[in-house]
ZADO-1210 file (C-alpha; in nm, 4 decimals, padded with zeros to 6 digits):
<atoms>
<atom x="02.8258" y="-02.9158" z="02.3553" code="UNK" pos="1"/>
<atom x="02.4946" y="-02.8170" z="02.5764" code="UNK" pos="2"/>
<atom x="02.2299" y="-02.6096" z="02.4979" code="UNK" pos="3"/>
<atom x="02.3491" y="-02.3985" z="02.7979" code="UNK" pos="4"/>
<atom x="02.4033" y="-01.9895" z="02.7254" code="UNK" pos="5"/>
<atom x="02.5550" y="-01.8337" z="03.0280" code="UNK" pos="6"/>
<atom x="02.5547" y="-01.4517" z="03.0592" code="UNK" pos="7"/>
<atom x="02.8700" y="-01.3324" z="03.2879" code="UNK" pos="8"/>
<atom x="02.9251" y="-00.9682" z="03.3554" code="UNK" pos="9"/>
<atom x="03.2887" y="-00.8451" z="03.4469" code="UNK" pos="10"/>
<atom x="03.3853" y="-01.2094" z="03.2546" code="UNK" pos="11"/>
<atom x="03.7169" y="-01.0236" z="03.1076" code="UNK" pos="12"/>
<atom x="03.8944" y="-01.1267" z="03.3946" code="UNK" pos="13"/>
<atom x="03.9268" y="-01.2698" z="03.7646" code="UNK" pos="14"/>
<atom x="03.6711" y="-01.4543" z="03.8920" code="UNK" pos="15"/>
<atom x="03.4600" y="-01.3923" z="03.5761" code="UNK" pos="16"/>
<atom x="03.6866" y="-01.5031" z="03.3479" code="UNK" pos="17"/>
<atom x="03.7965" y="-01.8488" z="03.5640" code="UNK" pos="18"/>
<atom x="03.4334" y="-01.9231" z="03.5502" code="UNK" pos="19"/>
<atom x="03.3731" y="-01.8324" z="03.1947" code="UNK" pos="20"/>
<atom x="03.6725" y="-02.0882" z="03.0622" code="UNK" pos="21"/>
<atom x="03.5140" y="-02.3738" z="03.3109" code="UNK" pos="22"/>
<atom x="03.1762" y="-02.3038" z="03.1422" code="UNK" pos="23"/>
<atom x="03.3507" y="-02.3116" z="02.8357" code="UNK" pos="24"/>
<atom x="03.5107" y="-02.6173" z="02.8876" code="UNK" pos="25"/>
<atom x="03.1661" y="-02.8032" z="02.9614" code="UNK" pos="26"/>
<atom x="03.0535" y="-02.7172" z="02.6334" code="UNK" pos="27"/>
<atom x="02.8254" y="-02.3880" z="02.7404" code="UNK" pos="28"/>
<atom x="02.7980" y="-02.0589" z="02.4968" code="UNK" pos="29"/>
<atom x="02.9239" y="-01.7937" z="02.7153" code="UNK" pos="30"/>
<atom x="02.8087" y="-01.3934" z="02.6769" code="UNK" pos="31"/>
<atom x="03.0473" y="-01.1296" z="02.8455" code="UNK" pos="32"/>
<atom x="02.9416" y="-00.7852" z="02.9462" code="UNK" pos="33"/>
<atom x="03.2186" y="-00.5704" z="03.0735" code="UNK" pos="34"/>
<atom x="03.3842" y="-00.2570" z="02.9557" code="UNK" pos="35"/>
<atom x="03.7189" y="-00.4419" z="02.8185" code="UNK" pos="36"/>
<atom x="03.7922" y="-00.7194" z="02.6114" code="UNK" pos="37"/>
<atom x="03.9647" y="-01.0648" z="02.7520" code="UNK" pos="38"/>
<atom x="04.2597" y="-01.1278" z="02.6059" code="UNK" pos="39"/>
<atom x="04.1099" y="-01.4993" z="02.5496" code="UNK" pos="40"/>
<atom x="03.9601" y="-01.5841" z="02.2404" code="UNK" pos="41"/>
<atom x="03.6841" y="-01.9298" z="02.1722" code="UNK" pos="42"/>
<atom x="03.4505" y="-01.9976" z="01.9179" code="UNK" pos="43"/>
<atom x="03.1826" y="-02.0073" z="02.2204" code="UNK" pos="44"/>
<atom x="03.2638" y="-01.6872" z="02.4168" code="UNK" pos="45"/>
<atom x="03.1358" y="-01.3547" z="02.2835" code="UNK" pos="46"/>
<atom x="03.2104" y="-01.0105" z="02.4531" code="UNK" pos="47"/>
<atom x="02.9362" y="-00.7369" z="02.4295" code="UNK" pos="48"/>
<atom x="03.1074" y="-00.3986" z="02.5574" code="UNK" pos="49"/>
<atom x="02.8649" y="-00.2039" z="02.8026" code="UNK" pos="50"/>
<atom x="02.9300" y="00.0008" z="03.1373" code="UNK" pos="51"/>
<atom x="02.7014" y="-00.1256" z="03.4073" code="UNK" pos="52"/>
<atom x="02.7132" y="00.1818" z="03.5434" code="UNK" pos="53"/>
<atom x="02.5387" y="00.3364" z="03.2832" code="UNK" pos="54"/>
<atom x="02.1863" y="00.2412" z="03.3174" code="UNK" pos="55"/>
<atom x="02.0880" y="00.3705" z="02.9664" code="UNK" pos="56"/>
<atom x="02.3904" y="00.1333" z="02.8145" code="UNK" pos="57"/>
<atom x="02.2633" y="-00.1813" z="03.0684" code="UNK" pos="58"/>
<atom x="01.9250" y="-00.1038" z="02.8923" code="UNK" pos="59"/>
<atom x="02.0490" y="-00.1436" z="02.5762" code="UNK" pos="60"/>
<atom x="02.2264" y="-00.4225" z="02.5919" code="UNK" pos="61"/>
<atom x="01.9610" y="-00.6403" z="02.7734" code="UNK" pos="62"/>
<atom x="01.7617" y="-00.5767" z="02.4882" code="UNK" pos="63"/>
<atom x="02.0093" y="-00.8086" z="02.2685" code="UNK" pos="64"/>
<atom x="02.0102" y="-01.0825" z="02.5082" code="UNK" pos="65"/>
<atom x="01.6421" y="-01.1483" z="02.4363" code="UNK" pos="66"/>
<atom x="01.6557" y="-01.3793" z="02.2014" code="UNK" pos="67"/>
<atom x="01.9573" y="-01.5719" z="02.2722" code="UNK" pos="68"/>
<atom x="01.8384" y="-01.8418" z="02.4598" code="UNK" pos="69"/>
<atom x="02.0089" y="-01.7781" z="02.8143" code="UNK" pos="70"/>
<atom x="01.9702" y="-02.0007" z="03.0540" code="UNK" pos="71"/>
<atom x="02.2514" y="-01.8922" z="03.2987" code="UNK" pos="72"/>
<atom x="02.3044" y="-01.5098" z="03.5021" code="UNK" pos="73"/>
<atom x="02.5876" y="-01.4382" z="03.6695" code="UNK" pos="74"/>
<atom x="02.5993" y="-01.0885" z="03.7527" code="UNK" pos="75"/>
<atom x="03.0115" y="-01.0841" z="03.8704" code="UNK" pos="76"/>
<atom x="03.0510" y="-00.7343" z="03.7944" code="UNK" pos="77"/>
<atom x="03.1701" y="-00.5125" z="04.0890" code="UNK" pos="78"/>
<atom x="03.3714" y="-00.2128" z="04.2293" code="UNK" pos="79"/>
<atom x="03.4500" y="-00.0862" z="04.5442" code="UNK" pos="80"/>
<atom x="03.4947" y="00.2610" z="04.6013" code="UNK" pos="81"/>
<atom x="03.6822" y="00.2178" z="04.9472" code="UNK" pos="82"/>
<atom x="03.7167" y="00.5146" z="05.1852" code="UNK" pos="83"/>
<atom x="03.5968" y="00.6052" z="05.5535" code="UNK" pos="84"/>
<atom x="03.2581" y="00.7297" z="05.6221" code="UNK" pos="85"/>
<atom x="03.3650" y="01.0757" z="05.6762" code="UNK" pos="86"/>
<atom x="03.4930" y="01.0652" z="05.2935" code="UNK" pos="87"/>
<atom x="03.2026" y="00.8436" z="05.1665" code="UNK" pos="88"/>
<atom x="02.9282" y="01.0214" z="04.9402" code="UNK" pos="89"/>
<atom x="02.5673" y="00.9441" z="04.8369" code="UNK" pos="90"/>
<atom x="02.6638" y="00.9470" z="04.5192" code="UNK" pos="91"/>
<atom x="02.8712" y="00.6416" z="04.5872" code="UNK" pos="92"/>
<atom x="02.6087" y="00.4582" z="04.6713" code="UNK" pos="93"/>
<atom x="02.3824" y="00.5684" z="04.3477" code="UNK" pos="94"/>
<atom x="02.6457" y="00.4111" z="04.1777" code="UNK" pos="95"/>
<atom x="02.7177" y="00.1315" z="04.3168" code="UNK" pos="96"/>
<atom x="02.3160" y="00.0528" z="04.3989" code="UNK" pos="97"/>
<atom x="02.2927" y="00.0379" z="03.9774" code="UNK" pos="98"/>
<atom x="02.6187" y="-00.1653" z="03.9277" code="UNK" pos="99"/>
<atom x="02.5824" y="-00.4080" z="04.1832" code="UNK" pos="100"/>
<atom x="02.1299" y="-00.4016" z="04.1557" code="UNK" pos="101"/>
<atom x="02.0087" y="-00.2248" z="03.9312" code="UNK" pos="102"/>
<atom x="02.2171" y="-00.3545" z="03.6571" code="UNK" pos="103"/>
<atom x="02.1369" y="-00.7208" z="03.7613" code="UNK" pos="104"/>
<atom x="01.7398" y="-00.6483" z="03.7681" code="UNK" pos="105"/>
<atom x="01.7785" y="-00.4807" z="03.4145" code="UNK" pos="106"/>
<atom x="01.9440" y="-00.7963" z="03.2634" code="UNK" pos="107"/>
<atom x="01.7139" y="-01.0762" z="03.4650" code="UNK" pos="108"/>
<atom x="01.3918" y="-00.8702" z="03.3253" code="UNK" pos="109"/>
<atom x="01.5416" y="-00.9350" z="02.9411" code="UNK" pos="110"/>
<atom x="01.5973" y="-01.2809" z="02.9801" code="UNK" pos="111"/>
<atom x="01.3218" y="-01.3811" z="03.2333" code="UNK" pos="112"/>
<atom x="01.0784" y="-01.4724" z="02.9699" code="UNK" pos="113"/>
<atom x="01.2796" y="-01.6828" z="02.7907" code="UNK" pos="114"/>
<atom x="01.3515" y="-01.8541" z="03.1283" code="UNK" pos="115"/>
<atom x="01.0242" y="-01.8931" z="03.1999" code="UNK" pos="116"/>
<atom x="00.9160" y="-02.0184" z="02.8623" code="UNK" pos="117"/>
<atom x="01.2040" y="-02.3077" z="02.8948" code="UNK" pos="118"/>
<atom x="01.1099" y="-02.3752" z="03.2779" code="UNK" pos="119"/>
<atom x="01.4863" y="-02.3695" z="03.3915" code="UNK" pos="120"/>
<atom x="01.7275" y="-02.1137" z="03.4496" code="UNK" pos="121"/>
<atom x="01.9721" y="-02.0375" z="03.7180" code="UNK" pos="122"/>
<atom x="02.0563" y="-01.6664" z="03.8267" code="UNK" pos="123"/>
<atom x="02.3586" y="-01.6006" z="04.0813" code="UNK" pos="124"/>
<atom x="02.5040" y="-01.3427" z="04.2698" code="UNK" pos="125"/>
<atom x="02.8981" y="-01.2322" z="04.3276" code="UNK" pos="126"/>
<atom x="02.8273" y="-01.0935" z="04.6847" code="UNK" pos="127"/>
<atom x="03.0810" y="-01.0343" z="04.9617" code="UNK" pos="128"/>
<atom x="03.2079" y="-01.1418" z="05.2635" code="UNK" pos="129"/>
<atom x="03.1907" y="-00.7628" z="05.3319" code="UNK" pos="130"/>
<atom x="02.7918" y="-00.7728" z="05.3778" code="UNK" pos="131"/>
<atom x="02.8300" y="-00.8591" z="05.6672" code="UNK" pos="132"/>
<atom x="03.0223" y="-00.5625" z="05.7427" code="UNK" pos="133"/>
<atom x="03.4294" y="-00.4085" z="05.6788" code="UNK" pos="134"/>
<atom x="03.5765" y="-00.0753" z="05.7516" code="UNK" pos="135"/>
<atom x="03.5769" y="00.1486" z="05.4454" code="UNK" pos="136"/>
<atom x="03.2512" y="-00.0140" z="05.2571" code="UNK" pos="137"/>
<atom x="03.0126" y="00.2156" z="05.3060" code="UNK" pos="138"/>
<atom x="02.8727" y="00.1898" z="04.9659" code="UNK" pos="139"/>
<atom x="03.0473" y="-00.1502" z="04.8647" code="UNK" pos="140"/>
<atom x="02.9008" y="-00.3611" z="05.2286" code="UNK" pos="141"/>
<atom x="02.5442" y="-00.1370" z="05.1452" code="UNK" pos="142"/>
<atom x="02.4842" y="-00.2875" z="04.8077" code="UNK" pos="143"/>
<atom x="02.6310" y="-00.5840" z="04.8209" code="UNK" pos="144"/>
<atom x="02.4032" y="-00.6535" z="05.1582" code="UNK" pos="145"/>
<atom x="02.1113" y="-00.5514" z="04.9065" code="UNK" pos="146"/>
<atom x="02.2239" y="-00.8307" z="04.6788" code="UNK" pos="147"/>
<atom x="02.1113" y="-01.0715" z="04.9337" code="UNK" pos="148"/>
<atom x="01.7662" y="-00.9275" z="04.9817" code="UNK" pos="149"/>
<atom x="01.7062" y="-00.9153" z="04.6365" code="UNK" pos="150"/>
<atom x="01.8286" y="-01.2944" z="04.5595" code="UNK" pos="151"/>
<atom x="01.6002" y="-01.4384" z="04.8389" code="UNK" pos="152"/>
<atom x="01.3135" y="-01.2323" z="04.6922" code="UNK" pos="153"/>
<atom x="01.3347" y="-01.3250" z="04.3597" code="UNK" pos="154"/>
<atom x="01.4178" y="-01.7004" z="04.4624" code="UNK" pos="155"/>
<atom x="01.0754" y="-01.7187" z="04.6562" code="UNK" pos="156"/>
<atom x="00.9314" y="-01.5716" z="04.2989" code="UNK" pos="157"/>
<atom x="01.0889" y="-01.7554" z="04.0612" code="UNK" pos="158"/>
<atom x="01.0768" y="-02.1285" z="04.2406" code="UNK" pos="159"/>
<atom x="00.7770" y="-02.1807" z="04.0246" code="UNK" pos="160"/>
<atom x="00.9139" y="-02.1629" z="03.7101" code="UNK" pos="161"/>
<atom x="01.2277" y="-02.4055" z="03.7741" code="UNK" pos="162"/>
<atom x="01.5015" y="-02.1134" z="03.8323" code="UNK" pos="163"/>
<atom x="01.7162" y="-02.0779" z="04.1067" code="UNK" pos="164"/>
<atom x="01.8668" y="-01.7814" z="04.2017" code="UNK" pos="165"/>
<atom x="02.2119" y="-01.7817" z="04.4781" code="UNK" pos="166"/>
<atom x="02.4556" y="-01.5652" z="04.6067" code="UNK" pos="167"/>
<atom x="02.8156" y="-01.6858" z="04.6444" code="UNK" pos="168"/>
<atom x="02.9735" y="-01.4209" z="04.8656" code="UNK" pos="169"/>
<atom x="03.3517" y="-01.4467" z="04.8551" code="UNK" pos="170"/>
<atom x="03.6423" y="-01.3163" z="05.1060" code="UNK" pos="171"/>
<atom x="03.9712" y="-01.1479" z="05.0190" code="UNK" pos="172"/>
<atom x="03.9926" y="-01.3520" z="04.6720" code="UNK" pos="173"/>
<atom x="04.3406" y="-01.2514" z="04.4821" code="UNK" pos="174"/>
<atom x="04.1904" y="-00.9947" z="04.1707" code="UNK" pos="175"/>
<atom x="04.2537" y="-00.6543" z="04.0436" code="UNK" pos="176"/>
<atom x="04.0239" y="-00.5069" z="04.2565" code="UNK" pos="177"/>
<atom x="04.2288" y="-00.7023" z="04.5888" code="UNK" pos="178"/>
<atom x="04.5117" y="-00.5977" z="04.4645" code="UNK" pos="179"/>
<atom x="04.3733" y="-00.2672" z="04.4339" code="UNK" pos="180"/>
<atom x="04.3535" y="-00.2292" z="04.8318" code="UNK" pos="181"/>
<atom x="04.6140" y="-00.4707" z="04.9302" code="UNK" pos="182"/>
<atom x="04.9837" y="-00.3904" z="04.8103" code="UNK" pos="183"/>
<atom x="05.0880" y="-00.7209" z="04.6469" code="UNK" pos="184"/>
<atom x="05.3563" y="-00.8509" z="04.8188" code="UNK" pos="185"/>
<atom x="05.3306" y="-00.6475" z="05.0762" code="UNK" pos="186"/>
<atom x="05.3409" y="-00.7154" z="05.4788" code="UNK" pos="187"/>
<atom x="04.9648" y="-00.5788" z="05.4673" code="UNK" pos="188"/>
<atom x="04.8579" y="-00.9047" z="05.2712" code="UNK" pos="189"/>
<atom x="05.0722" y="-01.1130" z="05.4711" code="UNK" pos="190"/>
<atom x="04.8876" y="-01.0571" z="05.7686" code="UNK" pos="191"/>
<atom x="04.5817" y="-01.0647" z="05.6081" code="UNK" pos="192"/>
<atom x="04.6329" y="-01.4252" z="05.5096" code="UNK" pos="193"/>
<atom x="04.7651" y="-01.5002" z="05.8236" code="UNK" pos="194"/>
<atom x="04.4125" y="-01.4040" z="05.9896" code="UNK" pos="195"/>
<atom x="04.2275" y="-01.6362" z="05.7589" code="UNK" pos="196"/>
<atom x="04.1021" y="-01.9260" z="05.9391" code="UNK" pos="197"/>
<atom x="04.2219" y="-02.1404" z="05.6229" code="UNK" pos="198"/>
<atom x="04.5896" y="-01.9778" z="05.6312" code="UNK" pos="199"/>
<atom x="04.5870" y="-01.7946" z="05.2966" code="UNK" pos="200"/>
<atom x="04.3929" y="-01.5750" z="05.0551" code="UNK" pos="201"/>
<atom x="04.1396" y="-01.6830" z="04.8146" code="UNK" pos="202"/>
<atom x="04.1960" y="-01.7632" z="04.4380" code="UNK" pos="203"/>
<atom x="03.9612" y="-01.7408" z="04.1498" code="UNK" pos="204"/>
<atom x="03.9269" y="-02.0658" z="04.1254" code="UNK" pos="205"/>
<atom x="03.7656" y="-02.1282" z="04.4735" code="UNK" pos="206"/>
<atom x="03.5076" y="-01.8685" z="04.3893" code="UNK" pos="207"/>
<atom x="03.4456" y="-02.0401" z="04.0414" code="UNK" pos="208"/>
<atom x="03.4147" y="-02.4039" z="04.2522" code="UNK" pos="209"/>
<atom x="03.1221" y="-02.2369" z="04.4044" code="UNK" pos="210"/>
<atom x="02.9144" y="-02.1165" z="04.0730" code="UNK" pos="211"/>
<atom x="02.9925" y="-02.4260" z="03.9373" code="UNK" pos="212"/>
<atom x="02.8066" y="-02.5799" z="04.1729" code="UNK" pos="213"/>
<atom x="02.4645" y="-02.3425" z="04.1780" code="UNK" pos="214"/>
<atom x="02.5422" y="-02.3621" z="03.7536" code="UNK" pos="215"/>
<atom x="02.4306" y="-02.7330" z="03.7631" code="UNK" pos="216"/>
<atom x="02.1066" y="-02.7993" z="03.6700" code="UNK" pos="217"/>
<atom x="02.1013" y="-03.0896" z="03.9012" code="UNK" pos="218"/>
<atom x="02.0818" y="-02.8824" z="04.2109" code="UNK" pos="219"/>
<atom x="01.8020" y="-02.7531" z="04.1648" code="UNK" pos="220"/>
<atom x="01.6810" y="-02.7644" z="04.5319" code="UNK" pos="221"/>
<atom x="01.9016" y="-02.5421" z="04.6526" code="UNK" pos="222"/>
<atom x="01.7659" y="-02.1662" z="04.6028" code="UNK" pos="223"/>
<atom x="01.7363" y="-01.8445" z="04.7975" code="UNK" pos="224"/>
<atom x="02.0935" y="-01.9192" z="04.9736" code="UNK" pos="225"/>
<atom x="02.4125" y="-01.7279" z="05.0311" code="UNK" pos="226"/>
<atom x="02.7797" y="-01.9487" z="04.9925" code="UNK" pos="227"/>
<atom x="03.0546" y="-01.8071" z="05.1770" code="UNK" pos="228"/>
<atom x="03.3766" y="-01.8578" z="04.9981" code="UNK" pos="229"/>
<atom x="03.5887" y="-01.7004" z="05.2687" code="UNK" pos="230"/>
<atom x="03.8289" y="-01.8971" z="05.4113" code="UNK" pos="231"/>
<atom x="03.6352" y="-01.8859" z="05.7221" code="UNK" pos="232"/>
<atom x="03.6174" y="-01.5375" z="05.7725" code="UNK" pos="233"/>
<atom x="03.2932" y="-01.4542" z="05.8217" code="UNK" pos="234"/>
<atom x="03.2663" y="-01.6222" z="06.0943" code="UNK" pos="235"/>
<atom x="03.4967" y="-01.3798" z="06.2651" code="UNK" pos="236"/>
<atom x="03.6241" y="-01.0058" z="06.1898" code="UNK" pos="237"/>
<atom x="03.8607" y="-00.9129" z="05.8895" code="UNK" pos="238"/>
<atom x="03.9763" y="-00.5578" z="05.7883" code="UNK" pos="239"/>
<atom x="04.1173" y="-00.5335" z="05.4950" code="UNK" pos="240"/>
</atoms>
């Protein structure tokens, strides 16, 4: 048991989940916000129902995680909206912008203090490969390319204090929302993984490998940065 207390939004399942039960396993509390329930049950894993898409609801459910001693942020929580840019809408981009930033901000200003107060805390990031650009992420490569700027900002901020704050930005990793492009099974994803540097797609658990790592409170001299989990592919051109 630690005196850890890691928030995780989208933690019901995927990447979110993966990292939750490693957490778990290490003897951390862990705090779920997402709009379903896991269907995973522990004595240290509590889910708090909200849509971050709601600002109102993020609101109100920051406001509980005042007091719980949190030392650990992992805003995981995304969507995608895919379409072309003759298709893609402002309103797209509202949407996303509070899911993917404003939703994060909201829940780092609840539990800053207490951060502060203890003189540790690490905050993280689920970016995307597609930051750096994919066809059909208008919205999705917009905000997620904000989630960098607004990581390195509040690293340079927050140094002081003992927290670091990271982005792990992973490729084509195998989750609902994947699968929600990418036929499963299909000749589509097999030439997907066959453009992978590596030679396949991602799993959870190579995502979860890479919070584990910004999670420790031993690496604390690593802040402001972005890890690409991505099989090598951004350092070349995907389309998914």
């Amino acid at each position: 048991m630690t005196d850890y207390t890691a928030v995780i939004t989208g933690a019901s399942k995927g990447i979110g989940l993966d990292l939750a039960q490693r957490l778990l396993a290490q003897g951390y509390r862990v705090i779920n916000l997402s709009r379903s329930a896991p269907e995973f049950t522990h004595e240290r894993f509590e889910t708090l129902p909200v849509d971050l898409l709601d600002a109102q609801a993020t609101a109100q459910v920051a406001a509980q995680l005042a007091d719980r001693g949190v030392t650990h942020l992992v805003h995981n929580a995304g969507l995608i909206f895919p379409n072309l840019v003759e298709d893609a809408t402002p309103a797209d981009i509202a949407a996303l912008a509070q899911l993917h930033l404003g939703a994060a901000l909201t829940l780092l200003q609840a539990v800053l203090p207490g951060m502060k107060q203890r003189g540790f805390g690490r905050v993280m990031f689920n970016g995307s490969r597609a930051a750096l650009g994919v066809p059909t992420r208008t919205a999705y490569s917009a905000t997620k390319a904000g989630i960098i700027g607004m990581a390195r900002t509040w690293a340079l901020e927050l140094a002081p204090h003992g927290i670091t704050v990271n982005v792990v930005a992973p490729g084509p990793i195998q989750t609902d929302n994947f699968w929600g492009i990418i036929p499963k099974g299909s000749d589509r994803e097999a030439e997907l993984a066959r453009r992978i540097p590596v030679g396949r797609l991602g799993r959870a658990q190579d995502v979860s490998n890479a919070f584990l790592f910004f999670c420790a409170p031993e690496n604390s001299f690593v802040t402001g940065q972005v890890l690409y989990v991505c099989g090598g592919a951004s350092v070349g051109t995907i389309s998914l």
